[in-house]
C-alpha positions in Angstrom: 0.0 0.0 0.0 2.5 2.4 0.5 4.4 2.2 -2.3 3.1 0.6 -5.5 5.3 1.8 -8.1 5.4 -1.3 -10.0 2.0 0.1 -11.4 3.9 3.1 -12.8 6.5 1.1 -14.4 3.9 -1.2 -16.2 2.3 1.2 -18.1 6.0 3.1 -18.5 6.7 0.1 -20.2 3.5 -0.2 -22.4 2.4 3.5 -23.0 -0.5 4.2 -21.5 -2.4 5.8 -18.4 -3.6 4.5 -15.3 -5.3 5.4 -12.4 -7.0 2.7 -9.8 -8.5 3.1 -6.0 -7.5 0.2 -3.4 -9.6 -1.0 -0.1 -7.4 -3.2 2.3 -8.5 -4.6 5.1 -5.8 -4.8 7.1 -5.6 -7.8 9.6 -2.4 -6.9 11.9 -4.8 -6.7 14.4 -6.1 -10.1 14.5 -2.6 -12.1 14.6 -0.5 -9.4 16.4 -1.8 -8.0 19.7 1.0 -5.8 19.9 -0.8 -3.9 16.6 -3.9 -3.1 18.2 -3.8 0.7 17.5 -3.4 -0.3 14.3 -5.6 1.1 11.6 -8.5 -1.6 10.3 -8.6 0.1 6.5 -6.1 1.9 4.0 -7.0 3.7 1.0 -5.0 3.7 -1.9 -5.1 6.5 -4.9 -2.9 6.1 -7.9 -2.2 8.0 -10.5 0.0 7.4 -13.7 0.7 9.7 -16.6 3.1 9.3 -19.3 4.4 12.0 -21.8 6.9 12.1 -24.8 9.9 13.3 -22.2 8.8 10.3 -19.7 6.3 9.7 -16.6 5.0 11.2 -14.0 3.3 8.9 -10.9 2.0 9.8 -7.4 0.1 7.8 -4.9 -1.6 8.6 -1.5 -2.6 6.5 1.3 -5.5 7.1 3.3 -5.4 5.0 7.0 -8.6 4.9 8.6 -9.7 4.8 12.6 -13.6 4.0 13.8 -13.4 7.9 13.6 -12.2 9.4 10.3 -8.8 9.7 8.7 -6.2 8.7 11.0 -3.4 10.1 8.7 -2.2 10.3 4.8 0.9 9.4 3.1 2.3 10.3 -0.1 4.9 9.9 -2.7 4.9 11.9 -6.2 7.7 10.6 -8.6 8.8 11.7 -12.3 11.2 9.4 -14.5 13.1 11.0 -17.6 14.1 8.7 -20.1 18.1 9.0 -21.2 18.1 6.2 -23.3 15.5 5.9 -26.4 14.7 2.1 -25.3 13.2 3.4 -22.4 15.4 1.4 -20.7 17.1 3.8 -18.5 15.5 6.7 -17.0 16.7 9.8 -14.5 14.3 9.1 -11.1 13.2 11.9 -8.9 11.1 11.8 -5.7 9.3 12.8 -2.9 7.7 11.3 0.3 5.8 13.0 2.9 3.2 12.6 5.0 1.5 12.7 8.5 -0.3 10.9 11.0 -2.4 10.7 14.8 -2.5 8.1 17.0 -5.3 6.4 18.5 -4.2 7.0 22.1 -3.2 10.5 21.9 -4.9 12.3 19.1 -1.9 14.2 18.5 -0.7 14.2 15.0 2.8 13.6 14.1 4.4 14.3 10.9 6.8 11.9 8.7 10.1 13.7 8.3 9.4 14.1 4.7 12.6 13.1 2.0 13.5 13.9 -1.6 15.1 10.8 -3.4 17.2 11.1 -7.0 18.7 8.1 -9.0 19.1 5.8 -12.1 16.3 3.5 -13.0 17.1 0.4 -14.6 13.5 -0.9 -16.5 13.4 -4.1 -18.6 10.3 -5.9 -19.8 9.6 -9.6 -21.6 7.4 -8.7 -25.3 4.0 -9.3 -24.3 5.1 -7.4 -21.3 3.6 -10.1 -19.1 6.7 -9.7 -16.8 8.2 -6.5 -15.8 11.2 -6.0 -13.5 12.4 -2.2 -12.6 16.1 -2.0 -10.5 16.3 1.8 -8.8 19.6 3.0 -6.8 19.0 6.3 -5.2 20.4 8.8 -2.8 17.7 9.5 -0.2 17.8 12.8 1.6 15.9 13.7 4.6 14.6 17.0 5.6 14.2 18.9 9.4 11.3 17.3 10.9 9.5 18.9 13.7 11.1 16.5 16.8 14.5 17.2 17.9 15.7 13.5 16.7 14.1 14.7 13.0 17.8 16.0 12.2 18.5 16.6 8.4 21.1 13.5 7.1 21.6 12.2 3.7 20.9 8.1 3.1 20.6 5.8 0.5 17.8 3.3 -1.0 17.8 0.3 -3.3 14.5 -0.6 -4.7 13.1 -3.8 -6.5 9.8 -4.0 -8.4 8.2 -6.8 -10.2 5.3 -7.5 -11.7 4.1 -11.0 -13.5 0.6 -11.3 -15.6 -0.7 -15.1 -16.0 -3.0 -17.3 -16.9 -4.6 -15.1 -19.3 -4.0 -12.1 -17.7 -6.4 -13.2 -15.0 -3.9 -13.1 -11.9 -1.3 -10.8 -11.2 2.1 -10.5 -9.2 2.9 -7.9 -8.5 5.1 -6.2 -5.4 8.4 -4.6 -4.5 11.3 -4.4 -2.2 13.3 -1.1 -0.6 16.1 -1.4 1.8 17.0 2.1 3.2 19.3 3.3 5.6 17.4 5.1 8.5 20.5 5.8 11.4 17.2 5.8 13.8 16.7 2.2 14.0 18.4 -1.1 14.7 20.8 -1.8 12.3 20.4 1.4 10.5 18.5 -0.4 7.8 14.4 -0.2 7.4 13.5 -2.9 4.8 9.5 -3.5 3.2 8.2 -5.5 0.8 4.6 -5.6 -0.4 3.9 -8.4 -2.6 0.6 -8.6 -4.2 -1.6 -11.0 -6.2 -4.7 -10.5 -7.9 -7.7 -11.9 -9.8 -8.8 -9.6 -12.2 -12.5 -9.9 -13.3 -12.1 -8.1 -16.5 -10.5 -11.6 -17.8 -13.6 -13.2 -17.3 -15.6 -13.5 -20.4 -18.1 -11.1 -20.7 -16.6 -9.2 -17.9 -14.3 -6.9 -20.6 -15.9 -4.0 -19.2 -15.2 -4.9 -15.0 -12.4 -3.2 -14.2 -12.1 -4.7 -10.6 -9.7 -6.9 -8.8 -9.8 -9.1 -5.9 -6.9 -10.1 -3.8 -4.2 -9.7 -1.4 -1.2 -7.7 -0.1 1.5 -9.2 2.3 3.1 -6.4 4.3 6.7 -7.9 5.2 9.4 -5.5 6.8 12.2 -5.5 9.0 12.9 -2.5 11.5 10.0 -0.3 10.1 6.3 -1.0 12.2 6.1 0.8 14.9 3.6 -1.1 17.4 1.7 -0.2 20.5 4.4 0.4 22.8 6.2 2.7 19.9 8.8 -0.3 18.7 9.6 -0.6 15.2 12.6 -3.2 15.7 11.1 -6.4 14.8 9.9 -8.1 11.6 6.4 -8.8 10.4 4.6 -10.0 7.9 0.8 -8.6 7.3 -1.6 -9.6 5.2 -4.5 -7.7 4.0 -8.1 -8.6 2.1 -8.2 -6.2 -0.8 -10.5 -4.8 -3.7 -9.0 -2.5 -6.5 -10.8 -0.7 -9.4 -8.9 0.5 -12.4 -10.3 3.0 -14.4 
């Protein structure tokens, strides 16, 4: 959910627009009970456009509480094709965001960063299977708590995406490892692998543009729980519904 570039890359590849809206149910709750101030729902906005020059992607994250928003996350991204293959492209982006928690009502926000690197994009001809390699250096801005100082970083980021039986499922997912100096090891790492059945394969469905599936939430070093840990490793799954349009 918070990061679903792959999407971008797809249609980077293929030449077209995209924009879809996510439900997840996510069920941290039920086999964690350190994640009990967990949010229950996430909404997830995407929105590709490509041009001549290259692409331009965002997404935003909506988590939910029993009353209202409990915060918003976003990421806005632009790739500039150097090579005419489309094969290698400039990467430049930006993360931000804020959020409240359920005990205190306070809102906090993320110490926001802007990212810059190569991106490596490769596709098979049908373009069933996609695979994007990114190297950036991360840089992260004064944030409003003392330990929020500015520091520069690095990220590696995976992203992979495979289109079967028809077209009717899809992989899809990613990997980032970062270096965060906050946190154990210095190293945050997520991965969100997806799959999905897509209804629009179905025939006479051509014109159903929803899917029906799953998200994994796997990370190392970066959930924070109810006693304000983010030092262990999880692995979440969600119940999701996505419409494309």
């Amino acid at each position: 959910m918070r990061k679903l570039f792959f999407l971008c890359f797809a249609f980077l590849l293929t030449g077209a627009s995209a924009q879809n809206i996510q439900m997840h149910y996510d069920l941290g709750k039920v086999i964690e009970d350190d994640l009990q101030g967990r949010p229950s729902f996430t909404t997830t906005v995407e929105l590709f456009k490509p041009d001549k020059w290259g692409s331009t992607f965002f997404f935003v994250d909506l988590d939910y509480l029993h009353d209202g928003v409990a915060g918003a996350y976003w990421e806005v991204a632009r790739e500039v094709n150097i090579t005419s293959n489309k094969q290698w492209a400039a990467h430049v982006e930006y993360n931000g965001g804020s959020t409240s928690s359920k005990f205190t009502n306070m809102s906090t926000r993320y110490q926001h960063a802007f990212l810059a690197g190569p991106a490596w994009n490769i596709a098979s001809a049908d373009y069933s299977k996609t695979l994007s390699l990114q190297a950036m250096y991360k840089y992260y801005f004064k944030g409003q708590n003392p330990w929020n100082r500015p520091y520069s970083g690095f990220q590696a980021t995976a992203i992979w995406g495979v289109h079967f039986s028809q077209r009717m499922f899809s992989f899809l997912g990613f990997i980032d490892c970062w270096y965060d100096r906050s946190v154990r090891g210095n190293w945050i790492t997520i991965s969100e692998p997806q799959l999905w059945f897509n209804v629009n394969a179905l025939k006479g469905c051509k014109d159903i543009n929803l899917s029906l599936g799953t998200e994994v939430e796997i990370s190392n070093n970066f959930v924070f729980d109810d006693k304000g840990r983010n030092d262990k490793f999880h692995a979440i799954p969600t119940i999701a519904a996505k419409w494309t349009f």
